[in-house]
Structures are given as structure tokens and as C-alpha cells.
C-alpha positions as CSV (number, residue, x, y, z in Angstrom):
1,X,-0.2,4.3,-51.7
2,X,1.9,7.3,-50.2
3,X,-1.0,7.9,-47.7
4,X,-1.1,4.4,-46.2
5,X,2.7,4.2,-45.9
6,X,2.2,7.4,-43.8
7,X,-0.7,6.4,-41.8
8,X,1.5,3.4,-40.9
9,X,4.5,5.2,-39.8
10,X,2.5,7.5,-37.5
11,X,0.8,4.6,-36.2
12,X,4.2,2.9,-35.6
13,X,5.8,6.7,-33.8
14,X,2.9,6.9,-31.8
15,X,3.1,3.1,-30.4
16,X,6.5,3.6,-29.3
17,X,5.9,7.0,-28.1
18,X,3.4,5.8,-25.2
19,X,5.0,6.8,-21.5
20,X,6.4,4.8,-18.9
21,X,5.7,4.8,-15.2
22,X,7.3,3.6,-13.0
23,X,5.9,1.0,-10.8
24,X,5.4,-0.1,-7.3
25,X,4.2,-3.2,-5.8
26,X,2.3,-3.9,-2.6
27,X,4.1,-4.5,0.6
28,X,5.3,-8.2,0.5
29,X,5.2,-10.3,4.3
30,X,9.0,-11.1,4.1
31,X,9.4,-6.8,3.5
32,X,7.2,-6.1,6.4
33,X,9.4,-8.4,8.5
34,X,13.0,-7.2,7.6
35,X,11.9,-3.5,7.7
36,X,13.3,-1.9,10.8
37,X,12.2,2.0,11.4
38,X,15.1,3.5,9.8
39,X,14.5,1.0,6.7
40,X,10.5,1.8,6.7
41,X,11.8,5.8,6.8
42,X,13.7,5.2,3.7
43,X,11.6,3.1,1.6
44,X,8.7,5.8,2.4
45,X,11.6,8.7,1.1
46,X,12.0,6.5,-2.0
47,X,8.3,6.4,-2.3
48,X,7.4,9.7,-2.4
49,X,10.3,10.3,-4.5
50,X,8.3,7.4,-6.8
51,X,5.2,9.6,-6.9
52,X,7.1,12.5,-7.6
53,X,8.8,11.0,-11.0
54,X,5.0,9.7,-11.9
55,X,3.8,13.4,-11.8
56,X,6.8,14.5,-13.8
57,X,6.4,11.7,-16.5
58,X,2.7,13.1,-16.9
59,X,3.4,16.4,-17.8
60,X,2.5,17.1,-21.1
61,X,5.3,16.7,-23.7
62,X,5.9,15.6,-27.6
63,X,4.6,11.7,-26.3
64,X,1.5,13.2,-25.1
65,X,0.7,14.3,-28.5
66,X,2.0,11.3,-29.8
67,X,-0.2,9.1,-27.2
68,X,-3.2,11.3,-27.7
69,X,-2.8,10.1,-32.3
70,X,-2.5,6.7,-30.8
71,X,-5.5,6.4,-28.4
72,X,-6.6,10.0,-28.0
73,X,-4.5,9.3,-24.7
74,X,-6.5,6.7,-22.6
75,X,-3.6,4.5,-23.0
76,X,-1.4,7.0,-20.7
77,X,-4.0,7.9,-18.6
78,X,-4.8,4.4,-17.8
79,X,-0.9,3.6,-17.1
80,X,-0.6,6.9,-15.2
81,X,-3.7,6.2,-13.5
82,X,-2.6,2.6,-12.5
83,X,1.0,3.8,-11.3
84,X,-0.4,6.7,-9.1
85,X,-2.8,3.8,-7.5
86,X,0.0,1.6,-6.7
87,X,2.0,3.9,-5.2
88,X,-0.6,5.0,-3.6
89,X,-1.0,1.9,-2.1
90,X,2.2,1.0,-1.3
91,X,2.8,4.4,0.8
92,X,-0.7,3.3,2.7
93,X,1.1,0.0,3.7
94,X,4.5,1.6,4.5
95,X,3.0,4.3,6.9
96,X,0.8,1.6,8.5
97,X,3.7,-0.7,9.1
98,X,6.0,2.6,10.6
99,X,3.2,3.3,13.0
100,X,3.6,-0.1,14.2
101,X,7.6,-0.5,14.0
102,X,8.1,3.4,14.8
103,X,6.1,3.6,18.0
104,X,7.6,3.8,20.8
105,X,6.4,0.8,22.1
106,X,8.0,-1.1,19.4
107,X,11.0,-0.3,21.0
């Protein structure tokens, strides 16, 4: 009896213990619009900062170990995995739209 109860509360630690990324979504039309080069500058600041947080958050800590009794971690990896891709993408989109807006003939 002990041994389920157990097994239950490491089960219900680990499910709350998974990590959270943060994330970022893709370029919208009505952001490519209002986005002036200063605006674009900042939003690609912010992103990198994104990126940056996403790296810390995968460090390996006491959720790690956690995750890894959970899922032996493919649960963070995929989340982490997912976040970095986004970000990823949405830096992609931001530089493409500052070459545009940022150019000198833009101006």
C-alpha cells in the first residue's frame, strides 16, 4: 500500500515539475506593418533576450531530474526543442523585415 502511495506522489512532483519556455509566435501581417526600424530593433533585442531565457531554463537543475522520473526527459526536450524553433523563427522574420524597413531605401 505504502509503495503505491509513493509511486503516486513522485508521479504527481514530477508532473508539476516539467519546465516552461517561453514562447514566441510568428510574425503577424498587422506587426509587419506597424513595425518601424527602431520598433523591428527592439523586438529583435527582446528576441534574443527570448533565446537567451530558453537556454537558461534548459540548464540542468532539480526539474531536470524530476522531468527525466517523469518521461526520462523527452517531455522537456520536446518543449525546449519547440521553443528554440519558434524563436528561431521569429528572429528569421524580424531580420528579414529590418532588411527591408532598415535599408536605406526604405527611407
Amino acid at each position: 500500500m505504502n509503495k503505491y502511495i509513493v509511486v503516486s506522489l513522485a508521479v504527481l512532483i514530477s508532473a508539476c515539475a516539467t519546465k516552461q519556455y517561453p514562447q514566441s509566435a510568428n510574425v503577424t501581417s498587422e506587426e509587419a506593418l506597424a513595425f518601424d526600424c527602431p520598433a523591428l530593433q527592439q523586438e529583435i533585442a527582446r528576441q534574443h533576450s527570448i533565446q537567451e531565457e530558453i537556454k537558461q531554463t534548459g540548464e540542468f537543475d532539480g526539474r531536470t531530474v524530476l522531468g527525466f522520473l517523469a518521461d526520462f526527459g523527452v517531455g522537456n526536450g520536446l518543449a525546449k526543442s519547440s521553443a528554440t524553433q519558434k524563436a528561431q523563427n521569429r528572429l528569421m522574420q524580424l531580420e528579414s523585415l529590418r532588411t527591408v524597413k532598415c535599408s536605406p531605401q526604405a527611407k
